[in-house]
C-alpha positions in Angstrom: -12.6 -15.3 12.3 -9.7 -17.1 13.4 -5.9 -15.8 13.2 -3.1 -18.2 13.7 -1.3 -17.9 17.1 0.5 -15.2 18.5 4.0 -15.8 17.2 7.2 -16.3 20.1 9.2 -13.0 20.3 6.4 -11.1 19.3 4.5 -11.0 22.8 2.9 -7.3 22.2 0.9 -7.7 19.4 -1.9 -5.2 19.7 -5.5 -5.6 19.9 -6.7 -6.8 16.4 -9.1 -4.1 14.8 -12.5 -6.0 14.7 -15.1 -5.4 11.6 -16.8 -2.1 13.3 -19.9 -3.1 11.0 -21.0 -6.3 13.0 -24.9 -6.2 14.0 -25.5 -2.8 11.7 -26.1 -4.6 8.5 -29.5 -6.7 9.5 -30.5 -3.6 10.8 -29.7 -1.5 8.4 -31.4 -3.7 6.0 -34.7 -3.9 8.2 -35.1 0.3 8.4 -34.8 0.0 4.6 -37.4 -2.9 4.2 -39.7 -0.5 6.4 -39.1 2.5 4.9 -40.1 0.7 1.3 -43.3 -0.7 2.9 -44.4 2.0 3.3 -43.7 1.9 7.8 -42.0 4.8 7.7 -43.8 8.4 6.6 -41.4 10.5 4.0 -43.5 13.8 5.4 -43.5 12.4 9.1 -41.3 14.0 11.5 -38.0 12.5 11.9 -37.6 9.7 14.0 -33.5 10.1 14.8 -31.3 7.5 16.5 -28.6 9.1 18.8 -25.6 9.9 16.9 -22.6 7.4 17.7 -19.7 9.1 18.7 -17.4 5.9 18.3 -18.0 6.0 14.3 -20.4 3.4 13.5 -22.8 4.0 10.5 -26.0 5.5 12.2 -28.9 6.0 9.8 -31.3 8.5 10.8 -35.1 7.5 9.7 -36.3 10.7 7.8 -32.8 11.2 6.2 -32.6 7.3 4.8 -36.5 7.3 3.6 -36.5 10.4 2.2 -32.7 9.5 0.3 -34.1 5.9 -0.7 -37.4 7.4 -2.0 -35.8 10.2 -3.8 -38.3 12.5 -2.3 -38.4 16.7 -2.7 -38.2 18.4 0.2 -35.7 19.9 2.4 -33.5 17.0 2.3 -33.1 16.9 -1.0 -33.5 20.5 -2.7 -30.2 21.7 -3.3 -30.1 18.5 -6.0 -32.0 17.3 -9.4 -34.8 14.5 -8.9 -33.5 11.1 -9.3 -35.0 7.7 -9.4 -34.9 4.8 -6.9 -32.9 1.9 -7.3 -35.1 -1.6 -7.3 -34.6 -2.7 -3.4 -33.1 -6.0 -4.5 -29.6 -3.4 -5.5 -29.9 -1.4 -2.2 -25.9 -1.5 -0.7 -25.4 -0.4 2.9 -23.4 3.0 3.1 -20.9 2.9 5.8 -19.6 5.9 7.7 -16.9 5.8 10.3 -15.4 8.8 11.9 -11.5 9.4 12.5 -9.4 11.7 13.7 -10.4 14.4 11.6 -12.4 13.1 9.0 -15.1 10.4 8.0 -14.7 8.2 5.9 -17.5 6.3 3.7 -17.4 3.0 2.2 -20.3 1.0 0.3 -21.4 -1.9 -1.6 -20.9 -1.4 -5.5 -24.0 -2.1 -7.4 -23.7 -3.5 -10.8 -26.7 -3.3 -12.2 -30.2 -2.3 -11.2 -33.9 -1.3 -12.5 -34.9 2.5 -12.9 -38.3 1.6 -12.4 -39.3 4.1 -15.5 -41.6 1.9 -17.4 -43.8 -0.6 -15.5 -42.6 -2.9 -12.2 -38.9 -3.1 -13.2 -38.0 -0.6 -15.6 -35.0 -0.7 -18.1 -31.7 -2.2 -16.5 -28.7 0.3 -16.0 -25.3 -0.6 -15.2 -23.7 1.9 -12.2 -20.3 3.4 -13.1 -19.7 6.2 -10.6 -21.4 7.9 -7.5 -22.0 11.0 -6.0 -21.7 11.7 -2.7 -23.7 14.7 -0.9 -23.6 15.9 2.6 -25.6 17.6 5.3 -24.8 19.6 8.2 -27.8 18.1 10.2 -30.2 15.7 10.5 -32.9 16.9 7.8 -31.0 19.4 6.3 -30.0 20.0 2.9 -27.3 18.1 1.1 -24.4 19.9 -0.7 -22.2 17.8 -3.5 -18.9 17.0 -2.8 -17.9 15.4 -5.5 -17.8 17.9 -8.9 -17.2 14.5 -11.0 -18.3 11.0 -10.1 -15.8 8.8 -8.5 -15.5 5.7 -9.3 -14.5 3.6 -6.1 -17.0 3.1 -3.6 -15.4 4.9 -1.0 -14.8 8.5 -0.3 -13.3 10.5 2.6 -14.4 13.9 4.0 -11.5 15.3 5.5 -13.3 17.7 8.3 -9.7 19.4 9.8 -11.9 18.9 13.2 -12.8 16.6 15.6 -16.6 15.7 17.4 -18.3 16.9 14.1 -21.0 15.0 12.9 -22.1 14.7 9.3 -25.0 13.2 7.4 -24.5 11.8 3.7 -25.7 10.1 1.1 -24.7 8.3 -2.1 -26.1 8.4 -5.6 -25.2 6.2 -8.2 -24.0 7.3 -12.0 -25.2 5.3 -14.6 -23.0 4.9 -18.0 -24.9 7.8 -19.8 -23.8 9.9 -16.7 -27.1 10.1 -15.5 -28.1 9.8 -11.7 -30.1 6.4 -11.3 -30.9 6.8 -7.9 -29.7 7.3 -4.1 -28.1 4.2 -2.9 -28.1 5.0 0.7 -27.3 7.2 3.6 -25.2 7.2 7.0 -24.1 9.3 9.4 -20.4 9.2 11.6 -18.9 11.6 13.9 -15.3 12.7 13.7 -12.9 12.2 16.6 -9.7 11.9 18.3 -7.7 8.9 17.8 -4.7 7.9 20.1 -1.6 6.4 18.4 -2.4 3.2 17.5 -6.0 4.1 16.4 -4.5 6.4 14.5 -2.0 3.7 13.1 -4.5 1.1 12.1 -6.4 4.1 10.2 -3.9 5.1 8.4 -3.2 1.3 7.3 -7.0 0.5 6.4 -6.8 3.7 4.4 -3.9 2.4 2.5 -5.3 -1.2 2.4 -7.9 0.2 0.4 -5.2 0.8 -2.2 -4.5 -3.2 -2.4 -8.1 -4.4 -1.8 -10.8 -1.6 -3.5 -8.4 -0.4 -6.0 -6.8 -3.7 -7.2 -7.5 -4.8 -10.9 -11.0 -6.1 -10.8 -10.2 -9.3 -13.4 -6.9 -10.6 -12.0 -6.7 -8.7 -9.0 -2.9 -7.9 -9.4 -2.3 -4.2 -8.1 -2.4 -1.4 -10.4 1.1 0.6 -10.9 -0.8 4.5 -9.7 -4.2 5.4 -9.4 -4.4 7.3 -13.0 -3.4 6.9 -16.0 -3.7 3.2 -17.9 -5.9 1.2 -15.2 -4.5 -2.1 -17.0 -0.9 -1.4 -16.0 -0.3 -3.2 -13.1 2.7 -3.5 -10.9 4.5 -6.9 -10.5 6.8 -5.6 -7.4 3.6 -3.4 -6.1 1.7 -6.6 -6.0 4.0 -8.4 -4.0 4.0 -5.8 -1.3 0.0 -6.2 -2.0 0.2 -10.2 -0.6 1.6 -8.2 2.6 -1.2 -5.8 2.9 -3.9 -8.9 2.0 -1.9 -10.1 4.9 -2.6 -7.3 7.3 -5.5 -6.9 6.2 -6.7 -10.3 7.9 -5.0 -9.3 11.3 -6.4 -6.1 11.5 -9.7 -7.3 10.8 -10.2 -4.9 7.4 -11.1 -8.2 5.6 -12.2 -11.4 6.0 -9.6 -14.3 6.0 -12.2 -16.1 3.3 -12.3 -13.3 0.8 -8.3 -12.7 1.4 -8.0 -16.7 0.9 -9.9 -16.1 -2.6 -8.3 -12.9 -3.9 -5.0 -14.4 -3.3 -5.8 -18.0 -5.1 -6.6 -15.3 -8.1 -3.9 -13.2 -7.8 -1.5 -16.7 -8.1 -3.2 -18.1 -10.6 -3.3 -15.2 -12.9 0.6 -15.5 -12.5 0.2 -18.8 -13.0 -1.7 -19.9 -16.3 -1.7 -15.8 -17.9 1.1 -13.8 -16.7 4.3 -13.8 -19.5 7.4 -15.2 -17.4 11.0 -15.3 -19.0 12.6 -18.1 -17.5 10.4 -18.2 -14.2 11.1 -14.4 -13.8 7.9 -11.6 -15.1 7.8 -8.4 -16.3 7.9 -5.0 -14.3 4.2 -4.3 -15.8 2.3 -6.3 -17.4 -1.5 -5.8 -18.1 -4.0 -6.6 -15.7 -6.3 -8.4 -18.2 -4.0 -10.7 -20.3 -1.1 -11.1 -18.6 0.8 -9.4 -21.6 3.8 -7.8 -20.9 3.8 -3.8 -20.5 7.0 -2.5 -21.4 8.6 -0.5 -19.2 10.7 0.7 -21.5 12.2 0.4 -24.9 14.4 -2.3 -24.3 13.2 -3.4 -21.0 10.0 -5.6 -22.3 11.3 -9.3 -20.8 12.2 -10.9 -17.3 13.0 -7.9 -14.4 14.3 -9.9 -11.6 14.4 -7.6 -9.0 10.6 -6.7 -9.1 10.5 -10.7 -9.2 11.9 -10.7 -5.8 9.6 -8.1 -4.2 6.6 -10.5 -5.7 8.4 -13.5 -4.2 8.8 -12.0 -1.0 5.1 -11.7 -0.9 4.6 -15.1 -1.8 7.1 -16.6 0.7 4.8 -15.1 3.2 1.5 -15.9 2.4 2.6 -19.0 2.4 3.8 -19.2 5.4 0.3 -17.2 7.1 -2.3 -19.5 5.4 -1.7 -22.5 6.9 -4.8 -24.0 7.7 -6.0 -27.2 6.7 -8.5 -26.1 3.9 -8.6 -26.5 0.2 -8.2 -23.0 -0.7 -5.7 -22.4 2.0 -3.7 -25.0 0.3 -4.1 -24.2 -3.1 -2.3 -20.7 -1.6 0.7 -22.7 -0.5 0.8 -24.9 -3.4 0.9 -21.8 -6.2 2.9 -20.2 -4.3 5.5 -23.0 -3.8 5.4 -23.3 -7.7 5.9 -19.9 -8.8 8.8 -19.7 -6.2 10.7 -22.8 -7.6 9.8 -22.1 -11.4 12.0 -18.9 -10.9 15.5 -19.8 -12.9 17.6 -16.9 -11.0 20.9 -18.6 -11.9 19.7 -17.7 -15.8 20.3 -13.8 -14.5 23.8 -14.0 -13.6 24.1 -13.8 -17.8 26.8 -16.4 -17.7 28.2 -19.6 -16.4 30.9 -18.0 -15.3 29.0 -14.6 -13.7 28.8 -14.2 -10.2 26.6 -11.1 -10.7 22.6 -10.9 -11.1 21.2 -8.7 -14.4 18.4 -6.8 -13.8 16.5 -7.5 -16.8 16.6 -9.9 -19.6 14.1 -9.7 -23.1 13.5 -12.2 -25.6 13.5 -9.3 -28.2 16.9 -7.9 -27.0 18.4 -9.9 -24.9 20.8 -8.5 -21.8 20.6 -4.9 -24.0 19.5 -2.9 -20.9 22.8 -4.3 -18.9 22.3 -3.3 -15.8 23.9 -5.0 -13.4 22.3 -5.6 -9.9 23.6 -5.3 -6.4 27.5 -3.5 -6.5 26.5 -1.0 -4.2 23.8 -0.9 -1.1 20.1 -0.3 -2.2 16.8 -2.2 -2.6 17.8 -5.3 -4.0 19.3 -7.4 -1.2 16.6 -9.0 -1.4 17.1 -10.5 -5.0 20.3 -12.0 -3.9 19.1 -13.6 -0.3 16.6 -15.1 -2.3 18.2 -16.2 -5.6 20.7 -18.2 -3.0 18.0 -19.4 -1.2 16.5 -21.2 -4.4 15.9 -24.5 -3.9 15.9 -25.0 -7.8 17.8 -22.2 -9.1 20.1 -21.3 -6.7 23.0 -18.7 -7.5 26.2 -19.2 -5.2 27.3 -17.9 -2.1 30.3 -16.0 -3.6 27.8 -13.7 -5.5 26.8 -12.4 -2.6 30.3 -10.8 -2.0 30.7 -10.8 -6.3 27.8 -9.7 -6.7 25.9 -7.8 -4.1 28.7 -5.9 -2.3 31.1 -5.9 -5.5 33.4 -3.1 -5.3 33.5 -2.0 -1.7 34.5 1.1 -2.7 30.7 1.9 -3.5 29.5 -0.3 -0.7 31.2 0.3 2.5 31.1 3.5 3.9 31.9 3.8 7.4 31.6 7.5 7.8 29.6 10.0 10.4 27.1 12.0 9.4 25.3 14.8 12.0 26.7 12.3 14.5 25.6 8.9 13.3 27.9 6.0 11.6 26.4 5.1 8.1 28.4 1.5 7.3 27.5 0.8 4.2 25.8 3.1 1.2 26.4 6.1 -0.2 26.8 9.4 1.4 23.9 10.2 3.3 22.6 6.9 2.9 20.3 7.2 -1.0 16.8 7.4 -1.5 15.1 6.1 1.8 13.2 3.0 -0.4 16.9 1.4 0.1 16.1 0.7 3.4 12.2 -0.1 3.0 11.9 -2.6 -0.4 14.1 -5.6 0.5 12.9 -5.5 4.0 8.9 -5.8 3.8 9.3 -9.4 4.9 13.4 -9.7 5.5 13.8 -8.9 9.4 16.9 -7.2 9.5 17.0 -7.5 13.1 19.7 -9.6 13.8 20.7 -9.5 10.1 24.7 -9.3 10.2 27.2 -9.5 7.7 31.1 -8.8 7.9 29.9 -5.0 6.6 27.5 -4.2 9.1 24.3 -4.9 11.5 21.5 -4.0 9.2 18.9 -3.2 11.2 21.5 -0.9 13.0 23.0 1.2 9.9 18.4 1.5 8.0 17.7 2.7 11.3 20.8 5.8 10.8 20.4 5.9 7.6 16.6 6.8 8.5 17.9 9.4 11.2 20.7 11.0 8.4 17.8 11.2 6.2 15.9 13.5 8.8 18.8 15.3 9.7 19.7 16.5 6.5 16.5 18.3 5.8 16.5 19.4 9.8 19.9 21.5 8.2 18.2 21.7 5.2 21.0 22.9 2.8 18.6 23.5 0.1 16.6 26.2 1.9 13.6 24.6 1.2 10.4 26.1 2.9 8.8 24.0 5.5 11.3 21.6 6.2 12.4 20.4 10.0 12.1 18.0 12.4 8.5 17.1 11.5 8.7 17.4 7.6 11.5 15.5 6.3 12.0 12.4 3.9 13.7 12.5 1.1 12.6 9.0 -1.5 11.7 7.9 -5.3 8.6 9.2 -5.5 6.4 11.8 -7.9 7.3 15.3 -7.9 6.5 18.8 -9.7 9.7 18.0 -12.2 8.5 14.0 -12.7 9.3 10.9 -11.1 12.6 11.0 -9.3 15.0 9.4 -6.6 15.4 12.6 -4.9 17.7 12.1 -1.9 20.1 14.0 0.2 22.1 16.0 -2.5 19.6 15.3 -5.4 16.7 17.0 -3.4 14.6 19.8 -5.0 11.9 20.7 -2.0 9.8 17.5 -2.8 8.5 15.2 0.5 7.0 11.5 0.1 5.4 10.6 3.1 6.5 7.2 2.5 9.7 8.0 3.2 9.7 8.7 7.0 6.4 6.9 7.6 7.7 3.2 6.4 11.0 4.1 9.0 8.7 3.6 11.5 10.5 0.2 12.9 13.7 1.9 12.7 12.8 5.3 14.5 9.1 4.9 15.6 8.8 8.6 17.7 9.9 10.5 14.7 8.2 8.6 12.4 4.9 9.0 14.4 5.4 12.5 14.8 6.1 13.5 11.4 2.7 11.3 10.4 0.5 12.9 12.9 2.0 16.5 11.6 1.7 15.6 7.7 -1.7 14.4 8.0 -3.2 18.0 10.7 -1.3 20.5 8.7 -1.4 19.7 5.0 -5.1 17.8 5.5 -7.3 17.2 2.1 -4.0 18.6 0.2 -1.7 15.1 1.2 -4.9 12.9 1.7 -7.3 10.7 0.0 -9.3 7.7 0.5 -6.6 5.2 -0.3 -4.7 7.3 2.3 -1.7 9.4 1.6 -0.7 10.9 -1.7 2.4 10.4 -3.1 4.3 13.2 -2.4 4.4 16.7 -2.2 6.6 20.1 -2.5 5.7 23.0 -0.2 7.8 25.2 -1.6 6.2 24.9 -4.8 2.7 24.2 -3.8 2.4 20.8 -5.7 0.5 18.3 -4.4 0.6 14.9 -6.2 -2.9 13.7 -7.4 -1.8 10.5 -7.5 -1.3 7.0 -5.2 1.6 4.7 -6.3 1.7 1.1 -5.3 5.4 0.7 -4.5 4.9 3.7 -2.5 1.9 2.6 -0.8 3.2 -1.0 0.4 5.9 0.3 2.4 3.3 2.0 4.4 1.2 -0.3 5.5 3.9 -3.2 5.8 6.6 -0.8 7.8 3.7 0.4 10.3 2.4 -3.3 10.7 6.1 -4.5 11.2 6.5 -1.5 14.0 3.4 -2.8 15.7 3.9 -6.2 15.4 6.8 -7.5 13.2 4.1 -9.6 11.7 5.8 -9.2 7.7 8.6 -9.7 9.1 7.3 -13.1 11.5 5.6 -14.6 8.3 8.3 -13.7 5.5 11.3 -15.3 8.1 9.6 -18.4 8.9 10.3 -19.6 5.2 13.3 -22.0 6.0 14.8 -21.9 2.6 16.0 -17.9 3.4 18.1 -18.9 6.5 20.4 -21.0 4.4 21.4 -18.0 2.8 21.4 -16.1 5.6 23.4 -18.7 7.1 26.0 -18.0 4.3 26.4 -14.8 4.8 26.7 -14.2 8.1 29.6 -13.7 10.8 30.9 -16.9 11.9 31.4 -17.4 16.0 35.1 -16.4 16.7 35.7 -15.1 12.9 37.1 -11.2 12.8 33.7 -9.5 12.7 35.1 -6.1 12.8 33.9 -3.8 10.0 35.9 -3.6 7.0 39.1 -1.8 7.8 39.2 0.2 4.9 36.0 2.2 5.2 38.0 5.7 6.1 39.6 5.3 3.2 36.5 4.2 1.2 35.3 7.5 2.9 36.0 9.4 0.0 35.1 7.5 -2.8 31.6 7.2 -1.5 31.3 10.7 -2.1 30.9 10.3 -5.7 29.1 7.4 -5.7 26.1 7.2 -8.0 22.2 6.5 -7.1 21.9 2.2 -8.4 18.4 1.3 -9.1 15.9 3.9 -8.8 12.5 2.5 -8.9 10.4 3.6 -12.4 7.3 5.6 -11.9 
């Protein structure tokens, strides 16, 4: 599988993660085909390969002939009898072990014989699996799951490393009833160094993107409960970055990303509702119909627009070979891009400021305006200037954006670190995360401030403030900190420094990774050992959580999980960020609002006296659940 080059300035990439399945497929496939012959002896003695301690699937042959059979016996005792599957259905399970766990991922059946009356049986369609586990080679499996899930992938968090672990998974028909044992592996846990750990922690979270996606459109689903339809239009542009990764890292194939992509696009393309260019916050997975996201908020939302552009912008950029589907990528993609009238949201000729949202039922009722204080949607801007159709003008940047300076200049020091621009303590951490999946801020310089420079103390006056902890919040310090929107035991919430009630989102420090990459790392590595199973899943990371409390949030969110996997990737590699930049239309309006060479590029004089103000300035834009 090919990758394109190694771009300039990025000269460290790290080793891409290869498939870790290559060569264990055929044979896979040829212990099965023996074992159904009839080669293999379900009351012979076991015939074990040598576990693999680097986490590659390793069937044993009594465990897979006696799963595949659905023989009694030690094996299988501690469960009810169930059927075989036809061998035409049989997936490969998958079992890798991490650091601390193994993690299981297989092929999803659709449909398959029962083999209950005559040769083939009645059909059945899977919905759900089971997975069981044993302790050793032979020995009895236990459930783990006390309902069927219904992804094929599962994770057994161990809390230990160099334990090994035999399973097997049995699929759940419609009806609920068990239709047969699909397969078996076997993985050993183990100890990862930093950027194994890294590239775990992303495929976990890819999962979220690629596995859990919407199976008809394959847009990304707003959380993992809840109304499966409802799917995320901002989510699903940090989605195009993780497709993105995905390739790099090897998680999946640059075909199959080529082809989920060309779906995604099209779906926006010939379903999706758009009011003028712009689409909904949710719409349904299915149809394309908007979801409103509230009551008046069921048109055009232009910020969540943006975060789908910015996805766009970058895929286009990454597949850039000379191949049919690779160009019906760039082609969609350009499309969508220039169909987008952001010029419509500044509400007026006159206007130099963007509106959030815009409804053919109610018009600008919601009235939000966008920008007028530092937070997630520089992004809307930089790109509504840099519209090659559509453009807005440079002095809405200044209009617009920045607006009163009042609310976005700061200029203050907080537990010893200048904060330019934002409010005090610097907001919800997703300020510094959303607008710059694929916008570099290295380098990025207006007359306010070096970007880059004032996410990266923001991130540290973040940590700082639950290091003093004002709240007296149980558990918080130098490795639990970061404060974000995110779920919580009292709802969905911005919570922040001063609007913090005990509640942590591992989003929050883990996507400020390229800003402050040791305490990031640290504060990963100790999330994941002490809270374990609580904080983890398959898709990786749950949302958030509250110690103090002892909630744990059940759930995934897709604007949460993007920041994740993008912030690590652009740590490692800058990759988003290589792909999103190399989009010439952005640098024009970067070019706009930049410093000029011999201009007074000193920060805004004012900002002591803005000091004060910024005290009581208000949270602008808080993502919706």
């Amino acid at each position: 599988m090919g990758v394109p080059a190694v771009p300039s300035g990025v000269d460290k990439r790290e080793p891409l993660t290869r498939g870790p399945w290559r060569g264990i497929l055929p044979l896979a496939v040829l212990v099965v085909s023996f074992a159904l012959a009839g080669g293999i002896s379900s009351g012979g003695a076991a015939a074990t390969r040598a576990p693999n301690h680097v986490g590659a699937p390793s069937l044993t042959a009594q465990a897979t002939t006696q799963a595949l059979a659905g023989v009694s016996g030690p094996v299988v005792s501690a469960l009810p009898q169930t059927r075989p599957l036809a061998p035409v259905v049989l997936p490969v399970v998958r079992a890798s072990g991490q650091e601390l766990r193994i993690d299981l991922e297989w092929d999803a059946p659709r449909t398959g014989s029962s083999g209950s009356t005559g040769p083939t049986g009645p059909t059945y369609t899977v919905t759900g699996y089971h997975v069981d586990r044993a302790d050793q080679a032979g020995g009895t499996y236990q459930r783990l799951t006390t309902a069927p899930v219904s992804l094929p992938l599962y994770s057994d968090f161990l809390d230990a490393n160099d334990v090994q672990r035999w399973y097997r998974v049995t699929g759940v028909a419609a009806d609920g009833r068990e239709v047969g044992v699909l397969g078996a592996a076997d993985a050993v846990s183990r100890a990862q160094d930093d950027q194994e750990f890294m590239t775990s922690v992303q495929r976990a979270t890819f999962r979220y993107f690629w596995d859990f996606a919407h199976p008809d459109s394959g847009l990304v689903r707003e959380r993992s409960s809840g109304n499966l339809d409802v799917c995320a239009t901002g989510g699903t542009g940090f989605g195009l970055f993780a497709i993105m990764i995905g390739v790099e890292r090897g998680f999946v194939t640059r075909a199959a990303a080529v082809e989920r992509i060309n779906r995604i696009l099209h779906f926006y393309d010939t379903k999706a509702e758009r009011y003028h260019g712009a689409f909904a916050h949710w719409l349904d997975g299915r149809t394309g119909k908007t979801v409103p996201f509230s009551t008046f908020d069921d048109g055009g939302d232009i910020v969540e627009t943006s975060f789908l552009v910015q996805g766009m912008l970058a895929v286009r950029q990454y597949f850039n070979r000379n191949d049919p589907q690779e160009i019906a990528v760039r082609v969609t993609a350009t499309k969508l891009w220039e169909e987008v009238e952001w010029s419509w949201y500044l509400r007026s000729p006159d206007s130099h400021t963007l509106y959030w949202h815009w409804s053919p039922n109610y018009g600008w009722a919601m009235d939000l305006k966008v920008g007028g204080g530092f937070n997630e949607t520089m992004i809307t801007y930089l790109l509504a200037m840099s519209s090659p159709t559509h453009p807005i003008p440079e002095s809405s940047y200044h209009q617009g954006w920045v607006g009163d300076g009042t609310t976005y200049v700061n200029g203050s020091d907080y537990y010893g670190y200048t904060q330019w621009v934002g409010q005090t303590h610097g907001g919800p951490l997703f300020f510094t995360h959303y607008s710059f999946i694929g916008l570099d801020p290295r380098g990025l310089r207006d007359r306010y401030c070096d970007y880059f420079e004032n996410n990266r103390n923001i991130s540290l006056i973040n940590r700082s403030y639950c290091i003093e902890n004002p709240g007296r919040f149980p558990n918080y310090g130098e490795l639990v900190w970061g404060l974000t929107a995110s779920d919580g035991p009292d709802g969905y919430l911005a919570h922040a420094p001063g609007l913090d009630n005990g509640t942590i989102a591992p989003t929050a420090s883990i996507s400020a990774m390229p800003y402050i990459p040791a305490e990031s790392l640290a504060t990963m590595r100790h999330l994941y050992r002490t809270y374990g199973a609580k904080l983890w899943g398959p898709m990786g990371f749950k949302d958030a959580f509250n110690p103090g409390r002892d909630w744990y949030a059940s759930d995934h969110l897709a604007i949460d999980q993007g920041p994740i996997i993008c912030m690590i990737e652009n740590h490692r590699t800058g990759l988003c960020w290589d792909y999103f930049m190399r989009n010439p239309e952005i640098h024009s309006a970067i070019a706009k609002i930049a410093v000029k060479p011999g201009a007074d590029d000193s920060m805004v004089a004012e900002t002591a006296e803005t000091a004060e103000t910024a005290e009581s300035a208000t949270l602008v834009g808080a993502p919706g659940p």
